[in-house]
N, C-alpha and C positions, 0 to 999 in steps of 0.2 A: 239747515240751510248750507250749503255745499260753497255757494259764491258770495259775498257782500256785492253791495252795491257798489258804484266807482262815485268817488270823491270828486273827479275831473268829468266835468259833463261835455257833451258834443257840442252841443249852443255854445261853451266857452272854447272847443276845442276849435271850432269853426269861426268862433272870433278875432282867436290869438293867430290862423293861419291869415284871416283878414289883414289883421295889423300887420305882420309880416312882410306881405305883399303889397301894402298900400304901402311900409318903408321906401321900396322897391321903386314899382307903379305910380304912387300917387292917387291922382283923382280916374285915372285909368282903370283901376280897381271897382266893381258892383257885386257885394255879397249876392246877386239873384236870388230868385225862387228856392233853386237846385243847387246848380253848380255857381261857383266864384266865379264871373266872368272877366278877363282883363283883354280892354278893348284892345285892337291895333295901332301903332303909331310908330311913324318912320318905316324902318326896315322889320318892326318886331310884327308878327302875324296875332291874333285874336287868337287869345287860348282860353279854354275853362278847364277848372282847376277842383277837383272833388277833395271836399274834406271827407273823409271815410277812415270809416274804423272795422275792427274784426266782427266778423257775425258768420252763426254756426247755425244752420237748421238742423235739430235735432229730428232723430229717428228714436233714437233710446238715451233714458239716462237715468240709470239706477245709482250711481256714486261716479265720484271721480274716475276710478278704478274700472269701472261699464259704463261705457256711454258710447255712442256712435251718432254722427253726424257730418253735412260737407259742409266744408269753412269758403266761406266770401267775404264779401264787404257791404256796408251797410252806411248809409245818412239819412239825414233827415231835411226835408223839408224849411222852408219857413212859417209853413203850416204846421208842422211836428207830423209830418207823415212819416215815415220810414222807409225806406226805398235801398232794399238787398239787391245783390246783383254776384258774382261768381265768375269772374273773369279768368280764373286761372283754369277755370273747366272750359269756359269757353275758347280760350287760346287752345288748349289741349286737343280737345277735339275738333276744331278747324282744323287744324294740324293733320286729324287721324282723316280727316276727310277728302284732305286734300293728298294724302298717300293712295288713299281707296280710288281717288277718279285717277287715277295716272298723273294726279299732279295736277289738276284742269279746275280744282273746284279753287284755288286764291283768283289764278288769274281771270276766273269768269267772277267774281266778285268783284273784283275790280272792275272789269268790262260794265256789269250793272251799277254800281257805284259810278263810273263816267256818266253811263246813259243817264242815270239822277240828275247827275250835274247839268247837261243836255238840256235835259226837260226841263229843270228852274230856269236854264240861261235862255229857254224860249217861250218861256212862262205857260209851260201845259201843266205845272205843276205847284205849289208853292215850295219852302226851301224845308219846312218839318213833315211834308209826308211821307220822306221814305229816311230815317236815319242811316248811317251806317250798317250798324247793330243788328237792326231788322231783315235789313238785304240780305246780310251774312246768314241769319237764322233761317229768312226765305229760299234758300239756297241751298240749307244744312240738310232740309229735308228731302233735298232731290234726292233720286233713286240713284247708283253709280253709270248705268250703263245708259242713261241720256247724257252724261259728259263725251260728247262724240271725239272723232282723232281731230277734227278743226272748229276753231272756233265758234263759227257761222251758223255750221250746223246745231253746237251745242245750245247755243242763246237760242235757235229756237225750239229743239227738244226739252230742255231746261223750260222754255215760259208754256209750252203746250202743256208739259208733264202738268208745271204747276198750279193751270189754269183749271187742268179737268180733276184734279184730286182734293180729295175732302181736306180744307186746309183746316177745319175745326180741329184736326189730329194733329197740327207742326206743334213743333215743341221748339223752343231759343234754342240757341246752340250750347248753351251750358248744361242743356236736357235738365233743368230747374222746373223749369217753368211753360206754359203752352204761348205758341209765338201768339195768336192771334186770341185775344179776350176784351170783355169792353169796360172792365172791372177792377186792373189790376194797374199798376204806376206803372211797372215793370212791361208790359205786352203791346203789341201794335192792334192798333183800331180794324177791326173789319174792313170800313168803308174804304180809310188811306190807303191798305193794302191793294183794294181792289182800283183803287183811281192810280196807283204807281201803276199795278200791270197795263190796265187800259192805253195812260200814258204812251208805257214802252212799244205796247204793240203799234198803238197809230203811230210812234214818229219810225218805227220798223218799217212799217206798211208805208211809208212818204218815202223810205229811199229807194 
């Protein structure tokens, strides 16, 4: 056996950042499901707060010595699910994609990230069907040359493209994982995806 087991479990590891922050916070503080939630109060905004630790997907691993795999981050549930993620691949290649359009694929992230907000604040949508995350992955897959020279044009080559192409093929942006599955903690639902687009188009189609 190449690794022991750890002595310090995540249940406690996620306890002790509990007590920590209820120092802190107080009754403000709710371990959640997932993430630590600490509410808003005063000037301070509503943040959640991931207890996480190292996690490697292995490809090979003959010894120490051989072994290949990509490193993320990993919790668990209150359920004891486990729920990986890879953020530093995903920053990375945002990054490489937003060099590849000319620069156009953050600021039209954003651009759909507002329209999200849009659509909760006129209730064509609820506030969990399109995270963040998912936007940026829905996006990741666009092709380079529907980033147009203006914006306008690009939202709607960008939702056309994304409309007529097999999305069963996106992949998140950390290229881990496929964005859309019905199966996984990690992936956006079919249906949600398909009611954000709908969404954007009709309040498109209202201006």
């Amino acid at each position: 056996m190449q690794h022991s087991d750890a002595s310090y479990t995540h249940v406690e590891f996620k306890n002790d950042v509990c007590d920590v922050l209820e120092s802190q916070y107080g009754k403000d503080v709710d371990p959640g499901k997932k993430a630590i939630n600490i509410a808003a109060n005063g000037g301070r905004r509503k943040a959640d707060v991931i207890a996480a630790v190292q996690y490697r997907r292995y490809y090979r691993f003959r010894s120490i010595a051989d072994q290949d795999y990509d490193e993320g981050i990993c919790f668990f549930s209150s359920s004891g699910e486990c729920i990986a993620n890879y953020p530093k691949q995903h920053s990375e290649n945002c990054t490489a994609r937003h060099q590849d359009t000319q620069k156009r694929f953050k600021p039209m992230a954003r651009i759909l990230k507002n329209l999200r907000g849009k659509l909760i604040s006129e209730k064509m949508i609820a506030s969990g069907v399109a995270p963040s995350y998912y936007i940026e992955g829905l996006l990741y897959n666009v092709h380079d040359e529907q980033f147009a020279s203006n914006y306008q044009d690009c939202f709607v080559d960008c939702i056309n493209w994304i409309q007529e192409a097999d999305r069963s093929k996106f992949v998140c942006a950390n290229e881990q994982h496929y964005l859309l599955r019905e199966d996984s903690p990690v992936t956006w639902r079919d249906n949600k995806c398909d009611e954000f687009l709908a969404a954007a188009v009709d309040l498109w189609n209202q201006w």
